[in-house]
C-alpha positions as CSV (number, residue, x, y, z in Angstrom):
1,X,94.9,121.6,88.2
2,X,94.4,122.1,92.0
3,X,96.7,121.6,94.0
4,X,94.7,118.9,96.0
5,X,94.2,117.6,92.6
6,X,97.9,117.8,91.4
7,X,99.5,116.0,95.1
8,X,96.4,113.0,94.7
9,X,97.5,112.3,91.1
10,X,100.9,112.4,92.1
11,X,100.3,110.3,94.9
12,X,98.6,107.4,93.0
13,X,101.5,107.0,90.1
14,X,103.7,107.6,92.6
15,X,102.4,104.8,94.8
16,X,101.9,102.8,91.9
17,X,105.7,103.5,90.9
18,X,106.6,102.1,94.1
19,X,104.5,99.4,95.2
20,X,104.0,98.1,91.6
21,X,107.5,97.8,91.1
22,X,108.7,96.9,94.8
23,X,105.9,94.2,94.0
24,X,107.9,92.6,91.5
25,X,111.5,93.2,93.1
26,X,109.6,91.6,95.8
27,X,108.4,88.4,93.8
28,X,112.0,88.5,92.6
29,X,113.2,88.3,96.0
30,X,111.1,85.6,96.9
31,X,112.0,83.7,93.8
32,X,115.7,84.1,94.6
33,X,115.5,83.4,98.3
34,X,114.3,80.2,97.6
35,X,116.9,79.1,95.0
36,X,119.8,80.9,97.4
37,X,120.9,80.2,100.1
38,X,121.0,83.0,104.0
39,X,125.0,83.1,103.1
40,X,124.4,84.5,99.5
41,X,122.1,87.4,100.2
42,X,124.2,88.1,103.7
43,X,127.5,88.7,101.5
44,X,125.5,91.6,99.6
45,X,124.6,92.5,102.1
46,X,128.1,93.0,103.5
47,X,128.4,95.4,100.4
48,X,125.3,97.4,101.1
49,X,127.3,99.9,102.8
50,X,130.0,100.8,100.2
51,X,127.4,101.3,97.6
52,X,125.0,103.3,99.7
53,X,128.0,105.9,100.8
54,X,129.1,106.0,97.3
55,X,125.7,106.6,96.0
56,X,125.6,109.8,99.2
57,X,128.4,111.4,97.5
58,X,127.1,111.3,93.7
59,X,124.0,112.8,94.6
60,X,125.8,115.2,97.3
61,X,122.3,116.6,98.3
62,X,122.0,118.2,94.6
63,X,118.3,116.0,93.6
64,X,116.1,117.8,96.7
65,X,117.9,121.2,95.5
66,X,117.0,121.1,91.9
67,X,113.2,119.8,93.2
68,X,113.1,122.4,95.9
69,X,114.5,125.6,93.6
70,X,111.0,126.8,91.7
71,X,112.7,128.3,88.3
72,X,115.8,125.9,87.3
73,X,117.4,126.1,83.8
74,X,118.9,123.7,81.7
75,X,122.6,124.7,82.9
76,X,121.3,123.8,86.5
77,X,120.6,120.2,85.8
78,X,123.4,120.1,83.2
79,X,125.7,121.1,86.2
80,X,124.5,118.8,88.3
81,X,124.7,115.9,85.7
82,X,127.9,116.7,84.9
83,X,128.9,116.8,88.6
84,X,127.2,113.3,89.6
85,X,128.6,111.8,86.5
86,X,132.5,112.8,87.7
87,X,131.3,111.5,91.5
88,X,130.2,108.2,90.0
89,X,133.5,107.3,88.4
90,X,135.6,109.0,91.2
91,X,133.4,106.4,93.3
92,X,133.9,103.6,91.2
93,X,138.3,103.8,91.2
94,X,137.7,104.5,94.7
95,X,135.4,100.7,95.4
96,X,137.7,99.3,92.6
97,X,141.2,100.0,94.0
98,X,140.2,99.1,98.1
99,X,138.2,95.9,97.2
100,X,140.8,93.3,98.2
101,X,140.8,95.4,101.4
102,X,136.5,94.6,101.8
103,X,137.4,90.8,101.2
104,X,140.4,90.7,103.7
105,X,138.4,92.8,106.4
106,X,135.1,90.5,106.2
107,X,137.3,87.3,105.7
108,X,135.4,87.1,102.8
109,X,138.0,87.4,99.8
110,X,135.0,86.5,97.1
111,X,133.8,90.5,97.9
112,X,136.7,91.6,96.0
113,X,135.2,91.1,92.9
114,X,131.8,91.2,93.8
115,X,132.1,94.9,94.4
116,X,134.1,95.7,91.2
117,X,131.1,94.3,89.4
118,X,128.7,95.9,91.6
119,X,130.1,99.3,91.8
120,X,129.9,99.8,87.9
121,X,125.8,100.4,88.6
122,X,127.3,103.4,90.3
123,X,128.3,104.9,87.5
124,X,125.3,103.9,85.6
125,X,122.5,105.2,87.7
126,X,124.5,108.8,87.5
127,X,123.3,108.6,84.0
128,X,119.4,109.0,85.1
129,X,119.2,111.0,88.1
130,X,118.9,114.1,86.2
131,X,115.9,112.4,84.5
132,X,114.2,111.1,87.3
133,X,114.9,114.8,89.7
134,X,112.8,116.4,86.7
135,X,109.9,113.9,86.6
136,X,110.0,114.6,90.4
137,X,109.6,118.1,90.0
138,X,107.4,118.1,87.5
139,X,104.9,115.3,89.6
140,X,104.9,112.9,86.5
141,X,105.5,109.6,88.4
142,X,103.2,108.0,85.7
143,X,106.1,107.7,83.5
144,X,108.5,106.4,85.9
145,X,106.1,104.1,87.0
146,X,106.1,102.2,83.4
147,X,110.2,102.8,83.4
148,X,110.4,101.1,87.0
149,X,108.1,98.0,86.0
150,X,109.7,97.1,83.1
151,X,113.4,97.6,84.6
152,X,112.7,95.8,87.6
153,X,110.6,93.1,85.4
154,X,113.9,92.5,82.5
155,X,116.2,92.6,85.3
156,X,114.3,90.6,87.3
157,X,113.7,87.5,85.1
158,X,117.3,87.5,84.0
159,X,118.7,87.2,87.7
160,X,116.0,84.4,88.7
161,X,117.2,82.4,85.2
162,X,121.0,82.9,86.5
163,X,120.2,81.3,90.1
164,X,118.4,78.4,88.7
165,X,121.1,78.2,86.6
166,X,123.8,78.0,89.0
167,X,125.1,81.4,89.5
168,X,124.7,82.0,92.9
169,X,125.6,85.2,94.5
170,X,126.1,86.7,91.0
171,X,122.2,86.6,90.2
172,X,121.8,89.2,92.9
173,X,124.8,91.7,91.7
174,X,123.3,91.0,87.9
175,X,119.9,91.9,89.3
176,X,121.3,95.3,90.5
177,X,123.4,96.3,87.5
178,X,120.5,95.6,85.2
179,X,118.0,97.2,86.9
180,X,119.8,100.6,86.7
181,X,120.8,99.7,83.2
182,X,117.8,99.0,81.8
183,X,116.2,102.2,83.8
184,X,118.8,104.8,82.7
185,X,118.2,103.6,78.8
186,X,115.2,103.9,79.1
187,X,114.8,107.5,80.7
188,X,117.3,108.5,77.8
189,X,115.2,107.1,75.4
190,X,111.3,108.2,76.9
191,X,112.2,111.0,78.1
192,X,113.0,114.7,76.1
193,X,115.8,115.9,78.6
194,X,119.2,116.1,77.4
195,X,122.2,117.4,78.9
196,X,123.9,120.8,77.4
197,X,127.8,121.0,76.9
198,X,128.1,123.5,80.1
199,X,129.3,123.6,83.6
200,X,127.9,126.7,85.4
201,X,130.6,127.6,88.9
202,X,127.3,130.3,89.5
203,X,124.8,127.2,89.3
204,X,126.9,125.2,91.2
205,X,127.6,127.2,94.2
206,X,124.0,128.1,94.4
207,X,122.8,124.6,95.0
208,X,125.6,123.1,96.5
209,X,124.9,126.2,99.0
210,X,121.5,124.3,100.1
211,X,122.6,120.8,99.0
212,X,126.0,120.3,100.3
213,X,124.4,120.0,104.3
214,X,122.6,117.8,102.8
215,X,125.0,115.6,101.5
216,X,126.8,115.7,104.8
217,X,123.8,114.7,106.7
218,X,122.9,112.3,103.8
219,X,126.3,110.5,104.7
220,X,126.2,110.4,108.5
221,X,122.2,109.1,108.4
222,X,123.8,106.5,105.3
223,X,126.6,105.2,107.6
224,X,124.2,104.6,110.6
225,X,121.9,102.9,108.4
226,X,123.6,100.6,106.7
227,X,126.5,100.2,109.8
228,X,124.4,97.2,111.0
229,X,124.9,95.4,107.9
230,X,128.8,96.0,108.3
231,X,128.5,94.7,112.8
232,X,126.7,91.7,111.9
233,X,128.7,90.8,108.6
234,X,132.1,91.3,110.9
235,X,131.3,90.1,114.1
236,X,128.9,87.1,113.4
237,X,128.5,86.0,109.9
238,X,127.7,85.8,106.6
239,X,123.8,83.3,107.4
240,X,123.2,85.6,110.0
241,X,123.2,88.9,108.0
242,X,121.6,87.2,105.5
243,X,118.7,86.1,108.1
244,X,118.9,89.9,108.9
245,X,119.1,91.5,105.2
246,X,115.8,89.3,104.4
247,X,114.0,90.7,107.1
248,X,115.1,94.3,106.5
249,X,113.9,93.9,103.2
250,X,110.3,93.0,104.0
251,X,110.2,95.5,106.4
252,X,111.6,98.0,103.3
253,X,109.1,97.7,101.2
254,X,106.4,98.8,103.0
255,X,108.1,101.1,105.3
256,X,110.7,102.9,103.0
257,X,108.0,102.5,99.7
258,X,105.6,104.4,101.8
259,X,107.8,107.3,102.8
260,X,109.3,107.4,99.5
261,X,105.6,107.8,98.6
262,X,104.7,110.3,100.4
263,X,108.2,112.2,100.6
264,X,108.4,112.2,96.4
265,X,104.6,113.8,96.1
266,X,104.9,116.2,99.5
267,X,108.3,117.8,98.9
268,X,107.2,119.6,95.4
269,X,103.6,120.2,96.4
270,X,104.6,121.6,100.0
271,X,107.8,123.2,98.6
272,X,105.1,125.3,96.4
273,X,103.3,126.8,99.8
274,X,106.6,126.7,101.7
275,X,105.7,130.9,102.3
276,X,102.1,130.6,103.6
277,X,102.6,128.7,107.2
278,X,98.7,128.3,108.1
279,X,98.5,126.3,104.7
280,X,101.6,124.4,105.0
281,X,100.6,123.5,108.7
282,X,97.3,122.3,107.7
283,X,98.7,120.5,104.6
284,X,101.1,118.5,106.4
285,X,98.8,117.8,109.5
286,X,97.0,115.8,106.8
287,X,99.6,114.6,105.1
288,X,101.2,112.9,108.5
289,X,97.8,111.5,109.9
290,X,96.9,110.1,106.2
291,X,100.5,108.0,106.1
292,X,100.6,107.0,109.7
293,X,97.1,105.0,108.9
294,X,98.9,103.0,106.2
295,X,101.9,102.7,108.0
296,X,100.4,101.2,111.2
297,X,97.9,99.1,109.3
298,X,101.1,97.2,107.3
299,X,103.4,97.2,109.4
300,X,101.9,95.7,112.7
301,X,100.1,93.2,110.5
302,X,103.9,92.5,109.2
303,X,104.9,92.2,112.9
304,X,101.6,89.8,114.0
305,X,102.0,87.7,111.3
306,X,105.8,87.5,110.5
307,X,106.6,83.8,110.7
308,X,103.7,82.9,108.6
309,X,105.1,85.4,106.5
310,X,108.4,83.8,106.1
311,X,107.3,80.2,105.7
312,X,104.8,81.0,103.2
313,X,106.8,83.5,100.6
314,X,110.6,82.2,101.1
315,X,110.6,79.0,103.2
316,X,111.2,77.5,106.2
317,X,114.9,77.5,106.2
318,X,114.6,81.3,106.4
319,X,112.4,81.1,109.8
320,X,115.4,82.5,111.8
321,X,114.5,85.6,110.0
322,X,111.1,86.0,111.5
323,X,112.2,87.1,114.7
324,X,114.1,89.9,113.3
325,X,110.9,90.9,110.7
326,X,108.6,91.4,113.5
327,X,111.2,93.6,115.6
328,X,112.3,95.4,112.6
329,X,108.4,96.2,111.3
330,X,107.3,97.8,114.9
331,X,110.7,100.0,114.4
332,X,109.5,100.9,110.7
333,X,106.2,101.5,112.0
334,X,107.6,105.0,113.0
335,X,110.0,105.7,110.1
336,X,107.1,107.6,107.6
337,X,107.5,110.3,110.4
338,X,110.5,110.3,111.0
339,X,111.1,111.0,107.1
340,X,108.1,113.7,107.1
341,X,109.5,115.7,110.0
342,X,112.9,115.8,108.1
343,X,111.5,116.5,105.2
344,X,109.6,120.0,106.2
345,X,112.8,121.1,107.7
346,X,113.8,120.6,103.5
347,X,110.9,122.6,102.3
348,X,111.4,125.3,104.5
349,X,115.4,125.6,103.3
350,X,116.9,124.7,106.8
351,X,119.3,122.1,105.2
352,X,121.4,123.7,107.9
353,X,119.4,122.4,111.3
354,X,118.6,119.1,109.0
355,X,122.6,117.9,109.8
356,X,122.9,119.3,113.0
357,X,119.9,117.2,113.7
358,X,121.4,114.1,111.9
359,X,124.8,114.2,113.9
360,X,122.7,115.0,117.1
361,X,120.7,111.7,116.6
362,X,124.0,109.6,115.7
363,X,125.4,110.4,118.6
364,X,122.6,108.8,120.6
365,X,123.1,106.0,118.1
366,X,126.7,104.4,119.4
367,X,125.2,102.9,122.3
368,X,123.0,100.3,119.6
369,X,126.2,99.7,117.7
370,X,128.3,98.6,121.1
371,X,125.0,96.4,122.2
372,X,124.9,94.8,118.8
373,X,128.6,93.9,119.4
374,X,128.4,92.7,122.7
375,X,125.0,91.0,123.6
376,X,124.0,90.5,119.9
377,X,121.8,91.1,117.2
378,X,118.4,91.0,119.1
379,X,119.5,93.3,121.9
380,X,120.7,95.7,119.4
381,X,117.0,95.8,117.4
382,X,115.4,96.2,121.2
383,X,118.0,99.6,121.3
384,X,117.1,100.8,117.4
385,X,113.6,101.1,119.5
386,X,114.0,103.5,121.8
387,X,116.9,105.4,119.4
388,X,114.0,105.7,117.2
389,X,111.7,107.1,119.9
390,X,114.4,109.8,120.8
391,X,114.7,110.7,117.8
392,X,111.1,111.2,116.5
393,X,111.0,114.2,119.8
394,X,114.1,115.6,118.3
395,X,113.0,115.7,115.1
396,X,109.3,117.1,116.2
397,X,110.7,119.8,118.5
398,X,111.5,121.9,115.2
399,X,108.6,120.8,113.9
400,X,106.5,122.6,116.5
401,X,109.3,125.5,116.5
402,X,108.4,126.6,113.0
403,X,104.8,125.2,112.2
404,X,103.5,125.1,115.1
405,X,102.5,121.4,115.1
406,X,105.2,119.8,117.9
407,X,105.2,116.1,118.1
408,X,102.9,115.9,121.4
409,X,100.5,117.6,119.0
410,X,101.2,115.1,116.1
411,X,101.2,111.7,118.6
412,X,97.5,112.6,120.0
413,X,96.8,113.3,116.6
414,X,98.3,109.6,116.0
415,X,97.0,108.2,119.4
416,X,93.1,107.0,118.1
417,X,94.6,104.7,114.7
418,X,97.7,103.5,116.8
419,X,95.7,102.2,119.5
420,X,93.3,100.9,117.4
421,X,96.3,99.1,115.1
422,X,97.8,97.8,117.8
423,X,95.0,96.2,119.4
424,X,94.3,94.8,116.6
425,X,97.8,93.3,115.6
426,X,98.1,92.0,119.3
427,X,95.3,90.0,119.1
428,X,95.7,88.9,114.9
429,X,99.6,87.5,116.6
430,X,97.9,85.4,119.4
431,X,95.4,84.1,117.4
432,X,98.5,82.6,115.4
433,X,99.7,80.8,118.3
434,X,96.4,79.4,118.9
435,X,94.8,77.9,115.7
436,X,96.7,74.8,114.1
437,X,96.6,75.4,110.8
438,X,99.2,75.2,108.0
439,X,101.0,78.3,107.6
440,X,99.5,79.2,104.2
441,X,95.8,78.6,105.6
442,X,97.1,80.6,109.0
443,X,98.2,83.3,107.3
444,X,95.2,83.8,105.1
445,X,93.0,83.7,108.2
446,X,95.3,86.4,110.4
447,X,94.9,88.5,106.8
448,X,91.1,88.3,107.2
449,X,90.7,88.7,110.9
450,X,93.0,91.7,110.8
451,X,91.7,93.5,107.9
452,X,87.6,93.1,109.2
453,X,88.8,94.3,112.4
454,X,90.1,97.1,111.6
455,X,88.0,98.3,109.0
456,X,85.2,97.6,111.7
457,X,86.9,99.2,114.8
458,X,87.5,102.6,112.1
459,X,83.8,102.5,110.9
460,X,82.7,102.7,115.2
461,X,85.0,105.1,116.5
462,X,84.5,107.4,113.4
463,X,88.6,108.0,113.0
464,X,89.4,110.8,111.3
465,X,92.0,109.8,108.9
466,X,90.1,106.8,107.6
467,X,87.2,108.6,106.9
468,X,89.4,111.4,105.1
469,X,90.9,108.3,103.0
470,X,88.0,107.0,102.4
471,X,86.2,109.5,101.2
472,X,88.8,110.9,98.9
473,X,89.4,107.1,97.5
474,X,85.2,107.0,96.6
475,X,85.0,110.6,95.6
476,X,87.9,109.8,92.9
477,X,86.5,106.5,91.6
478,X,83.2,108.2,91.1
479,X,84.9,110.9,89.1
480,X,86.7,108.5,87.2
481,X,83.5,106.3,86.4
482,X,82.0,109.4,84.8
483,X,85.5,110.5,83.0
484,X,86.2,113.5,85.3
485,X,89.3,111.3,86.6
């Protein structure tokens, strides 16, 4: 199979792996938000940041080395499972022991045992990384597409019955718990990988060698995700992060999903030309000009039409989120290349310059964090903004240093579908404010307005990327008509 061939298969499962099943973790969500209440989902949400640092440290940077090393051996991932496995439980004692601590710091003494419930998916998922790093490798995101659906559909149904039944904030940490529950059985049971009794000190150093920078960055870019969750949690409360956590979530799917996406497929395929520049430059010109389409296209229709949005999928006693959604979705807008320009400096084994870069960037980061505390949690999405800007010139500078392809290159590259998108979402957000319809009816016609514009505006100034797109998406449906698929 070509390698065109190979990244466009791996592409489709692995968009269907993550849109299929963020689709139902979505419809789950929505379900949930409307039988929970803002205070519920913000008191996860004061948690977020004690799992996510936990989770840094189990993988320690050890999944992108196994993906990126071309010729690994059963001892390498048996190392490494045997290593996350140890993490995870260190982890858990760690959450277990300091969770009064999390309750008396939040005023929130109820976290105490959330997390002690919560942390044991820690330990769980360590079970099926090893499983999931090979199907990676190996481009096979068919089969964890089918895993991820029927986790996140179990899990799913289970958590909604506990809300309606009462639960309350418990139907969100059962929803977690399961979800890497059922998915670690399942890889176990689908999937012919199984661990060797060894520990290799050679296999080890080796990839912690390349992975251990990436663990420290991992933990830095973690804390400065997931530190907003911690400011508004502390210094406002519980309804406001939840307003926030709702709208970081619909901002997620799309934004994270997509880079996930394209990050999953274009770290193997790229690590396999990482020694012949002209082809890596040309492969990841494409790759970056293909994802910025989509991720302009969703995520300034996601800013124009945010408080329809909100109404229509959770309810109207969420509508305090909307303001945060359509802030938060110009912000993601940018976060596919953020993610791709980090993720050559992978390929090309500069783990090293990939944390200086991180600890550079959170530097320039303190400043939101003091806004946020100060003048709130609108002034401190306005400073994410420009952080986010900073960083994307950072982050391209290298980039250009070692392909070639800076980021003044890769914005005029950008400039023809982000004008065009943003036109069109300016003018798909004041039509909102002008027609009087009911939301549902609104939202449907912003949907319509947006999608023939843009379609239209594409087909007349002949932009690149779309034509690439869709061209590849009618040259594969014709092979598959006629079985060549």
């Amino acid at each position: 199979m070509s390698l065109k061939n190979k990244a466009f298969k791996g592409f489709f499962w692995s968009f269907i792996d993550s849109f299929a099943g963020q689709g139902i973790n979505f419809l789950v969500g929505i379900a949930l938000a409307r039988l929970l209440s803002p205070r519920e989902f913000g008191l996860i949400g004061m948690l977020t940041i004690f799992i996510a640092i936990s989770q840094s440290f189990i993988d320690s940077g050890f999944r992108n080395a196994l993906i990126r090393k071309q010729n690994c051996s059963n001892t390498d991932y048996s190392t490494v499972f045997y290593f996350n496995l140890f993490v995870s439980i260190i982890c858990y004692f760690i959450l277990f022991f300091i969770a009064g601590a999390i309750g008396e710091f939040y005023h929130e003494q109820i976290l105490a045992d959330l997390i002690k419930v919560l942390g044991i998916s820690l330990i769980i998922n360590a079970f099926g990384i090893i499983h999931s790093t090979i199907l990676t490798k190996e481009i096979d995101f068919k089969k964890q597409t089918k895993i991820s659906l029927i986790a996140s559909l179990f899990s799913g149904v289970i958590a909604i019955t506990m809300a309606y039944s009462g639960f309350g904030v418990w139907s969100l940490v059962t929803l977690t718990v399961l979800r890497y529950l059922f998915t670690t059985i399942i890889f176990w049971v689908y999937t012919t990988w199984k661990p060797i009794f060894v520990f290799s000190i050679v296999s080890f150093k080796e990839l912690f060698a390349f992975g251990s920078k990436l663990l420290v960055s991992g933990l830095i870019n973690t804390v400065f995700e997931n530190i907003y969750y911690l400011i508004i949690g502390k210094y406002f409360s519980a309804v406001q992060l939840g307003y926030y956590t709702r709208a970081d979530q619909f901002r997620m799917i799309p934004s994270l999903g997509l880079s996930s996406v394209i990050g999953r497929v274009s770290y193997p395929v790229l690590s396999e030309i990482q020694n012949d520049i002209v082809l890596l430059k040309n492969a990841y010109k494409r790759i970056i000009k293909s994802t910025m389409l989509l991720s302009f296209i969703i995520m300034f229709f996601l800013a124009a039409s945010s408080q329809n949005i909100i109404i229509v999928f959770i309810g109207s006693k969420w509508l305090p989120t909307a303001k945060f959604l359509q802030l938060l979705a110009i912000i993601g807008s940018l976060y596919p290349l953020h993610a791709l320009n980090l993720n050559l400096l992978q390929v090309l084994g500069r783990s090293d310059l990939f944390l200086k870069l991180e600890i550079i960037k959170k530097f320039l980061a303190i400043p939101t964090i003091l806004i946020g505390i100060y003048y709130g949690i609108e002034a401190m999405i306005f400073t994410m903004f420009f952080n986010s800007l900073i960083a994307l010139f950072i982050n391209g500078f290298w980039t250009g240093k070692f392909i070639n392809y800076n980021m003044i290159e890769q914005l005029l590259d950008l400039a023809p579908t982000f004008l065009v998108t943003l036109a069109t979402g300016v003018l798909v957000y004041y039509l909102g404010t002008l027609i009087i319809l009911d939301s549902l009816y609104l939202l449907l016609t912003q949907f319509m307005t947006f999608s023939f514009m843009i379609i239209s505006l594409y087909e007349l100034f002949k932009v690149d990327d779309y034509i690439y797109i869709k061209n590849l998406f009618f040259e594969k449906l014709v092979n598959f008509k006629y079985g060549k698929a």
